[in-house]
C-alpha positions as CSV (number, residue, x, y, z in Angstrom):
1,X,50.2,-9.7,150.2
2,X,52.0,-6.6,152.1
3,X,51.4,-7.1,156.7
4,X,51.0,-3.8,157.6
5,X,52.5,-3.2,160.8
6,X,50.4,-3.0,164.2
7,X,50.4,0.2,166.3
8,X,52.1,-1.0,169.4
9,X,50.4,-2.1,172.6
10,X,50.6,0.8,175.5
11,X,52.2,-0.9,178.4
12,X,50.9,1.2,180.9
13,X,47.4,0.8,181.7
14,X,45.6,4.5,181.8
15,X,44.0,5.2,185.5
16,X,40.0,6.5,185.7
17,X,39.7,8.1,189.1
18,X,36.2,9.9,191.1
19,X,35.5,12.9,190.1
20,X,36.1,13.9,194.0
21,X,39.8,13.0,193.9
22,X,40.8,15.9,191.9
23,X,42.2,18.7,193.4
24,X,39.9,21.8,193.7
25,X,36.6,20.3,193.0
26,X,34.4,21.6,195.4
27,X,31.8,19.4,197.0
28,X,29.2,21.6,195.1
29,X,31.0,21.0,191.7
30,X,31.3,17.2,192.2
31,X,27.7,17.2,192.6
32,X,26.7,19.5,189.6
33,X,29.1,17.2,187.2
34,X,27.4,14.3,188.6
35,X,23.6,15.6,188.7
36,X,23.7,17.5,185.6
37,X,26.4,16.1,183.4
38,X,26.2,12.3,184.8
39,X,29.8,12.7,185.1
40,X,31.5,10.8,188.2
41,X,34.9,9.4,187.0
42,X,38.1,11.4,185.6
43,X,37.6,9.6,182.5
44,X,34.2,10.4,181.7
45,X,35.1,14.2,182.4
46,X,38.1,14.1,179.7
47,X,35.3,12.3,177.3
48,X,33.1,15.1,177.7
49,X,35.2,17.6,177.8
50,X,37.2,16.8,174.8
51,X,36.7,19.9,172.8
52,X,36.7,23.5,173.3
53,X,32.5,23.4,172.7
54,X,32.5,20.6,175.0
55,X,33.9,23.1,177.7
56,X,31.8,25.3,177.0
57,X,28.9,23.9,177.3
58,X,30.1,22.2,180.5
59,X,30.6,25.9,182.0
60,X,27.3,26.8,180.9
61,X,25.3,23.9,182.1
62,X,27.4,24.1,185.6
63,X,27.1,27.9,185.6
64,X,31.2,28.5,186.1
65,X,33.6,29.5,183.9
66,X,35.7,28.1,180.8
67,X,38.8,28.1,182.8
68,X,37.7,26.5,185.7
69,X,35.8,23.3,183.3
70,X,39.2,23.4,181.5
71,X,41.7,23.2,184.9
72,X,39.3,20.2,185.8
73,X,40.0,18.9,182.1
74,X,43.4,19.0,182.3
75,X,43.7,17.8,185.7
76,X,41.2,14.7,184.6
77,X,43.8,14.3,181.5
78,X,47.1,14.3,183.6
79,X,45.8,11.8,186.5
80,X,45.5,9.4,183.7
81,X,49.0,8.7,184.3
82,X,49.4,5.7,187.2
83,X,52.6,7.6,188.4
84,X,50.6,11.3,188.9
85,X,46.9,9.9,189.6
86,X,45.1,12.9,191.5
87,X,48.3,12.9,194.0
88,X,50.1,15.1,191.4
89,X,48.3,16.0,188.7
90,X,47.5,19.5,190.5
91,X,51.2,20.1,191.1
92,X,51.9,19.6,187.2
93,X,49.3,21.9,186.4
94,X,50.4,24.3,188.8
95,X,54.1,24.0,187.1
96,X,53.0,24.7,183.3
97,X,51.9,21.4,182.1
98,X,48.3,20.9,180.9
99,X,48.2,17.9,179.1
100,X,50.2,14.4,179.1
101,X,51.3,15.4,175.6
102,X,52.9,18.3,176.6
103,X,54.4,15.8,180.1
104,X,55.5,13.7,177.4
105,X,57.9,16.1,175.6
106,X,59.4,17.9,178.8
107,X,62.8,17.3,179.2
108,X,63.0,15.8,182.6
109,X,65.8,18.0,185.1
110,X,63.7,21.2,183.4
111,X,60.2,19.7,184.5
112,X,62.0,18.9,188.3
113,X,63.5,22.4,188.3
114,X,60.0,24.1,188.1
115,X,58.3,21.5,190.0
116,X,60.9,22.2,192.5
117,X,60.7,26.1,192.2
118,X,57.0,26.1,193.1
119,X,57.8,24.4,196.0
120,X,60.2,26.7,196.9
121,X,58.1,29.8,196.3
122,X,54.4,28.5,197.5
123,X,55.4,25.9,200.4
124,X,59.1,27.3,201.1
125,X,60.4,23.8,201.2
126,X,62.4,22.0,199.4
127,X,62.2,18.7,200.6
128,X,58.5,18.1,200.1
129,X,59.7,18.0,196.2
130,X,59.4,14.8,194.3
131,X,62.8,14.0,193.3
132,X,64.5,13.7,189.8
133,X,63.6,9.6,189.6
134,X,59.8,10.5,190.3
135,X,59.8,13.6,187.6
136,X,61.3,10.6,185.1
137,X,58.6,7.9,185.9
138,X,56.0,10.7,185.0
139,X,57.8,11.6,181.6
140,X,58.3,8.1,180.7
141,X,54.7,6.8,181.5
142,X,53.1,10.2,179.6
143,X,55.3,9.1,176.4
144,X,54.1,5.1,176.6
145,X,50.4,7.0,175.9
């Protein structure tokens, strides 16, 4: 009798956040997702927004657009990560990263070097930058998922 091998344990537990931690969720929106869509946790947004139809029928039903349900998606997706939570999630996006799949496979002094450059060009400081250790953490939780 052949043991076929177990998929290994994640070691880092994922993170479910309110709805009114993520960045750029109006007061209005919260609400909406809440009333309408009985969604009220950063988890429950990435279950229900899953799919492209999912999105779409979240715009619909919340009267926005596809690109705003799908910055929210992505933003739900990347707080997942303990190291990110809503704290960074915004800044990742903001950088070129939408998903933790595509955190996961960024080489790390790239990721820092555009983090850092949209510091540099938005708040025109670079010591408000998360340094090159705090770029890793993020890479190496989003490949434990």
């Amino acid at each position: 009798m052949a043991v076929s091998p177990s998929k290994p344990q994640r070691s880092i537990q994922a993170c479910d956040w309110p709805i009114a931690e993520l960045p750029g969720l109006t007061s209005n929106n919260q609400q909406l997702l809440s009333q309408k869509c009985e969604i009220t946790t950063t988890t429950e947004l990435l279950q229900k927004g899953r799919t492209q139809a999912q999105k779409m029928m979240l715009a619909n039903v919340l009267q926005t657009t596809l690109r705003e349900v799908s910055k929210w998606v992505a933003m739900a997706d990347l707080s997942r990560i303990p190291s990110v939570g809503c704290k960074y999630c915004g800044l990742l996006l903001h950088a070129g990263i939408g998903s933790v799949t595509q955190l996961a496979q960024m080489p790390v002094h790239r990721l820092h070097q555009q983090v850092l450059r949209l510091h540099v060009i938005t708040l025109q400081r670079r010591d408000l930058c998360p340094s090159v250790a705090v770029v890793q953490r993020w890479v190496q939780e989003a490949q434990s998922f």
